[in-house]
KEKE-3310 file (N, C-alpha, C; in steps of 0.2 Angstrom, whole numbers, plus 5000, padded with zeros to 4 digits):
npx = (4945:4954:4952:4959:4964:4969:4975:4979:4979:4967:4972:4983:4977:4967:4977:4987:4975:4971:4963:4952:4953:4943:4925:4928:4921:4911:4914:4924:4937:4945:4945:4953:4961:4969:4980:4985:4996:5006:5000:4988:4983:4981:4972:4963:4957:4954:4941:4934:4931:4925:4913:4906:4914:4924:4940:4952:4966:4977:4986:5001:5019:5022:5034:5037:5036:5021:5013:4999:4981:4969:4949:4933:4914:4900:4891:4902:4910:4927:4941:4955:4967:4979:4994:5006:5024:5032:5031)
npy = (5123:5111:5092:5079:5061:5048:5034:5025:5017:5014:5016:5026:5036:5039:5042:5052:5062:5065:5058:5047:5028:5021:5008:4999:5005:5008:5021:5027:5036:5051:5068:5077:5094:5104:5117:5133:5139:5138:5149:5149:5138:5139:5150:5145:5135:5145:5148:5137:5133:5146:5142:5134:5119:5108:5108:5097:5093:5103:5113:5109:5106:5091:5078:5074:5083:5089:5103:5103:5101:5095:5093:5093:5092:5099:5088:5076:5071:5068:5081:5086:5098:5104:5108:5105:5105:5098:5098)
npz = (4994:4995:5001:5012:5013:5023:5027:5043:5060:5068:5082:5081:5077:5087:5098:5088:5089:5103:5108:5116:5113:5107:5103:5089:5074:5058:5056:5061:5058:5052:5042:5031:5029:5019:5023:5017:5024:5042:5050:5044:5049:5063:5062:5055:5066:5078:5072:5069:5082:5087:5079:5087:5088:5094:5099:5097:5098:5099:5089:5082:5079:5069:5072:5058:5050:5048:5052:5063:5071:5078:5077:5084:5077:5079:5080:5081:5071:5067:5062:5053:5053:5041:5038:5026:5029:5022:5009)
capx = (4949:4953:4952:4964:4965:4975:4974:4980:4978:4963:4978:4987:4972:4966:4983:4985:4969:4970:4954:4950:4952:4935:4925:4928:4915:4912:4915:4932:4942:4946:4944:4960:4959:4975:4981:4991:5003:5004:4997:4980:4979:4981:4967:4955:4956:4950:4935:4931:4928:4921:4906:4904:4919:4930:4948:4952:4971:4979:4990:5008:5024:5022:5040:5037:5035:5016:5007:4993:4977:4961:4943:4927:4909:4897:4889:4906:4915:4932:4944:4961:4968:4986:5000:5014:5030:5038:5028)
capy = (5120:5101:5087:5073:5056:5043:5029:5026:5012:5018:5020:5031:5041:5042:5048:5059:5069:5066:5057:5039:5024:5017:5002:4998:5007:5009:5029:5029:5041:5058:5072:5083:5100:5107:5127:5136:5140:5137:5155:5148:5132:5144:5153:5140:5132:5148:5150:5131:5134:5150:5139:5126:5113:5106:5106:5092:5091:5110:5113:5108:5103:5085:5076:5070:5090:5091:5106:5103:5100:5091:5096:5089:5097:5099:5080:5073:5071:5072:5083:5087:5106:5103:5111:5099:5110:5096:5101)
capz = (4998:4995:5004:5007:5018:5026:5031:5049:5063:5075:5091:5080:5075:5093:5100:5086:5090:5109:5109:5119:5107:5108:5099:5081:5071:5052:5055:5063:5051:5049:5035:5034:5027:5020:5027:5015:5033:5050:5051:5042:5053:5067:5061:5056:5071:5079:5069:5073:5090:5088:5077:5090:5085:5100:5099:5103:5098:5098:5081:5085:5072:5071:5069:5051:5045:5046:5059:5061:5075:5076:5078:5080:5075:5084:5077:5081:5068:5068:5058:5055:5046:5043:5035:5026:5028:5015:5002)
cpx = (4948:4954:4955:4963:4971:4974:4981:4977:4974:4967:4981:4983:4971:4972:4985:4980:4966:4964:4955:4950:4946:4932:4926:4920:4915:4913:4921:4938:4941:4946:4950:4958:4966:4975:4986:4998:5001:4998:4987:4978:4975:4970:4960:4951:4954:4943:4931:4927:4924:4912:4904:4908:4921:4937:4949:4962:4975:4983:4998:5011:5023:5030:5042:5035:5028:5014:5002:4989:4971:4957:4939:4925:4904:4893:4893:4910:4921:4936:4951:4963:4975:4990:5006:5019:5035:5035:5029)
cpy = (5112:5096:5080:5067:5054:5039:5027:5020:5017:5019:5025:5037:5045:5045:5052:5067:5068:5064:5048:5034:5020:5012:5003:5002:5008:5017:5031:5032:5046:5061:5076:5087:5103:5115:5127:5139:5139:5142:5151:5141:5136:5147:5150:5136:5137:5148:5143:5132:5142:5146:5134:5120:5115:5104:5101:5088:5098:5108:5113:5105:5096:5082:5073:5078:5091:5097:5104:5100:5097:5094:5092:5094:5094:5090:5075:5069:5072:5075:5085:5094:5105:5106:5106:5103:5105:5096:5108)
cpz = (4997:5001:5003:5014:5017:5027:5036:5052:5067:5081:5089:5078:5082:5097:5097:5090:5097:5111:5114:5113:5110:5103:5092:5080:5061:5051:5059:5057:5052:5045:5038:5029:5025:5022:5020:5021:5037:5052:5050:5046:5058:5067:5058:5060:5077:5078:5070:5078:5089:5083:5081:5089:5092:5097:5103:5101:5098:5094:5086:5078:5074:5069:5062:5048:5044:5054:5058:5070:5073:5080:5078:5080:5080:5084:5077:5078:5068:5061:5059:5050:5048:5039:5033:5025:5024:5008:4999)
residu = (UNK:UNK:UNK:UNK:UNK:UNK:UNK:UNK:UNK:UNK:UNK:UNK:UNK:UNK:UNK:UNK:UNK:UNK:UNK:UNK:UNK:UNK:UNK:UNK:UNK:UNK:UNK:UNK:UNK:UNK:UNK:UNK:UNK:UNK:UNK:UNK:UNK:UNK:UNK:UNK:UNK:UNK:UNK:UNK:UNK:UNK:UNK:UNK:UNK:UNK:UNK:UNK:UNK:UNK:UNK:UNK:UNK:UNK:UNK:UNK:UNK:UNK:UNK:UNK:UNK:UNK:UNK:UNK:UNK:UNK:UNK:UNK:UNK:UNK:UNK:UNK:UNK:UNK:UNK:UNK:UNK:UNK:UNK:UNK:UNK:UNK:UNK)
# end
């Protein structure tokens, strides 16, 4: 599984992933995860929570053709498993 970023404005991060915008910090960023389909976001966003991760955005179409959810870990991290339906 690869690993891809963004760069993104911290208010659009935290409304993304439903979270509080809070202080600047040098660790504000998120890891994305691609899914081969919605079905596998679905499903790894299960298995998160069943390890102790917090949903903290549930998987939805986003208007720009991406599904996808966000997660922390248990060390609060955040993550994002997404599906690009224009790829």
């Amino acid at each position: 599984m690869a690993c891809y970023s963004a760069c993104t404005s911290p208010a659009n991060l935290a409304k993304d992933a439903s979270l509080p915008l809070g202080p600047r910090s040098s660790t504000e960023f998120s890891l994305g995860l691609p899914a081969g389909s919605q079905a596998e976001v679905d499903d790894l966003l299960e298995l998160v929570e069943v390890a102790g991760g917090t949903l903290t955005a549930p998987a939805h179409m986003r208007p720009f053709g991406v599904y996808s959810g966000y997660f922390t870990d248990p060390d609060g991290h955040l993550f994002e498993i997404a599906r690009d339906s224009n790829s």
